[in-house]
C-alpha positions as CSV (number, residue, x, y, z in Angstrom):
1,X,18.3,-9.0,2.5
2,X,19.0,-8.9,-1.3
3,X,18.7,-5.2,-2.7
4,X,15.2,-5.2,-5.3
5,X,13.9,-8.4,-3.8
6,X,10.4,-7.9,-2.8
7,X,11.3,-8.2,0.6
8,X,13.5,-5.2,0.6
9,X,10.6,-3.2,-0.8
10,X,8.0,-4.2,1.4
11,X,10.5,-3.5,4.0
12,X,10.6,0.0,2.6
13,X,6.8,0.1,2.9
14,X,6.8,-1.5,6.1
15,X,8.8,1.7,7.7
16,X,6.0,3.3,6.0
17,X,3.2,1.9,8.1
18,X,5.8,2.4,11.4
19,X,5.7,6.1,11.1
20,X,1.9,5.8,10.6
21,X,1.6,3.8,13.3
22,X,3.3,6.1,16.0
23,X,1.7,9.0,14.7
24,X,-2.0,7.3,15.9
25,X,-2.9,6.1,12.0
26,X,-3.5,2.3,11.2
27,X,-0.2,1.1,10.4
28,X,-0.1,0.8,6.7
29,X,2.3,1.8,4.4
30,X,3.2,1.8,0.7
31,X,5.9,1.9,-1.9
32,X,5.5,2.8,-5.3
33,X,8.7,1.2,-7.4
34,X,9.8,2.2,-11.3
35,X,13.2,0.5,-12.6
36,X,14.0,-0.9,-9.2
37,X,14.1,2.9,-7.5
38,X,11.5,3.9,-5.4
39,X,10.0,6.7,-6.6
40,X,6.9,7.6,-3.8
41,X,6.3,6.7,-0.6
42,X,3.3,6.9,1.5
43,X,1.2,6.0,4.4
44,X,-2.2,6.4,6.3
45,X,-2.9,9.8,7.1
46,X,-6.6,10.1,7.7
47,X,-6.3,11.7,11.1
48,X,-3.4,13.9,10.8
49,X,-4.8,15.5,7.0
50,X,-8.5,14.5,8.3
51,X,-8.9,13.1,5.0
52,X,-10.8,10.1,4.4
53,X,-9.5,9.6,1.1
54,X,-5.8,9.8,2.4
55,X,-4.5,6.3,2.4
56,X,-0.9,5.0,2.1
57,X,-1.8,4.4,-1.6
58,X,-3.4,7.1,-2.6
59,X,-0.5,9.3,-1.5
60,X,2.0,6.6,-3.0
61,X,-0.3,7.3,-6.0
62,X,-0.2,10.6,-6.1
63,X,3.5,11.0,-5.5
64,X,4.2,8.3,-8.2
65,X,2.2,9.9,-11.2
66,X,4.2,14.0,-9.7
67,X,7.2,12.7,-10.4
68,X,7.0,10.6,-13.4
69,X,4.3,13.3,-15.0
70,X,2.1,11.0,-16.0
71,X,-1.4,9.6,-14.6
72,X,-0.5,6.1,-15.7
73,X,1.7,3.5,-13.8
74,X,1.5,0.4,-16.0
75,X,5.7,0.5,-15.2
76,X,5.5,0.5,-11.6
77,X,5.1,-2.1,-8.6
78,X,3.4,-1.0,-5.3
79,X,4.4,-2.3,-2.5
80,X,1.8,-2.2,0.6
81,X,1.7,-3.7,4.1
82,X,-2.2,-4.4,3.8
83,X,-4.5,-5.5,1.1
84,X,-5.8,-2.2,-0.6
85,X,-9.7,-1.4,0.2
86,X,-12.3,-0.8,-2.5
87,X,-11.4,3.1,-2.8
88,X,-7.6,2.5,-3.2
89,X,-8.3,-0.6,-5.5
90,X,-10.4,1.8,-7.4
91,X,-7.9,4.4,-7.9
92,X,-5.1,1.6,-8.6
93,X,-7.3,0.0,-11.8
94,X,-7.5,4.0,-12.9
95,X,-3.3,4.3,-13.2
96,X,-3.4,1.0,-14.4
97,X,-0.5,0.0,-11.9
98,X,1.4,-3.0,-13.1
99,X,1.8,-5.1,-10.4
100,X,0.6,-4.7,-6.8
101,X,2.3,-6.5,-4.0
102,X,0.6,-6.6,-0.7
103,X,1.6,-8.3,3.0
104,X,-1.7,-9.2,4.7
105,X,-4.8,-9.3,3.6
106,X,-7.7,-7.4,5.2
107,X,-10.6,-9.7,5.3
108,X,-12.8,-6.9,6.6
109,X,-11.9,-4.2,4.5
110,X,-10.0,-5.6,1.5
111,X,-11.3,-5.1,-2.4
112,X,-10.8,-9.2,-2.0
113,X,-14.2,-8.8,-0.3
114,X,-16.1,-6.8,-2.8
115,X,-14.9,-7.7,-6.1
116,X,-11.1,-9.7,-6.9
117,X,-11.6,-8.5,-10.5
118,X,-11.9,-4.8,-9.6
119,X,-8.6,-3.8,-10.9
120,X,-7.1,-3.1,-14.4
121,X,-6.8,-6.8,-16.1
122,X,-3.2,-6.0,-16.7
123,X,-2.3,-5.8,-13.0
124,X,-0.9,-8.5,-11.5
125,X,-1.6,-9.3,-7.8
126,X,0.8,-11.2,-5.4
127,X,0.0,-11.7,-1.5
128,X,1.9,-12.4,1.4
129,X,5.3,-10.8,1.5
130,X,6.2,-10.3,5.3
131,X,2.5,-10.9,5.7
132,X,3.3,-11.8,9.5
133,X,5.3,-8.8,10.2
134,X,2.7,-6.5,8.4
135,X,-0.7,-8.2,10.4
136,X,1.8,-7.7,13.6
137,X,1.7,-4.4,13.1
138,X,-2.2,-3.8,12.3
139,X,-2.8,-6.5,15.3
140,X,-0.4,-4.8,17.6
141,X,-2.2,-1.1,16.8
142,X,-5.6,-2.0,17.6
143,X,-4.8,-3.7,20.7
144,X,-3.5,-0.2,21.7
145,X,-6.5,1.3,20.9
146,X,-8.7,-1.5,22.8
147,X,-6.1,-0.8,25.9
């Protein structure tokens, strides 16, 4: 796998969502990138920080704008394993994120389902890298659950 592909990234974020995953979180996971280097990592941790609000990409978020000292990301790429929900979308047109790279979509919970245009016009939006591998993992969780 080439290094800085998007593959290699959402790689990065998938390893994200695994550490979610075996902690008892749904599996997702996020990268935030700035001149190829990522510079925050997160993932779900609703249950562990019981903290609605604590998705992969609000962490990412968070981490992203610490180290660069700024509240705006119109530099970086995220990278996460599932199409962000309305809150995260939310919070990803306020630090105007560049580009936003997702594997599967979320046809339940996605901001696809609310509104496509709810993020900053300047962000650009690209599905489906490792989509199989990243709805594996979200599949594969709640059938644990269900079990």
């Amino acid at each position: 796998m080439e290094l800085f592909s998007h593959e290699y990234y959402m790689n990065e974020a998938l390893k994200q969502a695994k550490m979610a995953f075996e902690e008892g979180e749904i599996p997702v996971g996020a990268v935030i990138v700035s001149k190829n280097k990522i510079i925050a990592r997160g993932y779900n941790q609703t249950e562990k920080l019981q903290d609605v609000t604590a998705h992969a990409e609000m962490i990412a978020i968070t981490s992203a704008a610490n180290y660069l000292g700024a509240k705006y990301l119109p530099e970086c790429k995220l990278y996460v394993t599932l199409e962000p929900c309305p809150m995260c979308a939310g919070a990803l047109f306020w630090s105007q994120i560049g580009e936003i790279y997702y594997g599967a979509s979320d046809p339940k919970r996605g901001f696809h389902q609310c509104n496509a245009s709810m993020l900053h016009p300047k962000t650009k939006v690209f599905s489906g890298i490792l989509e199989k591998e990243a709805q594996i993992l979200v599949t594969d969780f709640f059938k644990k659950l269900r079990d």
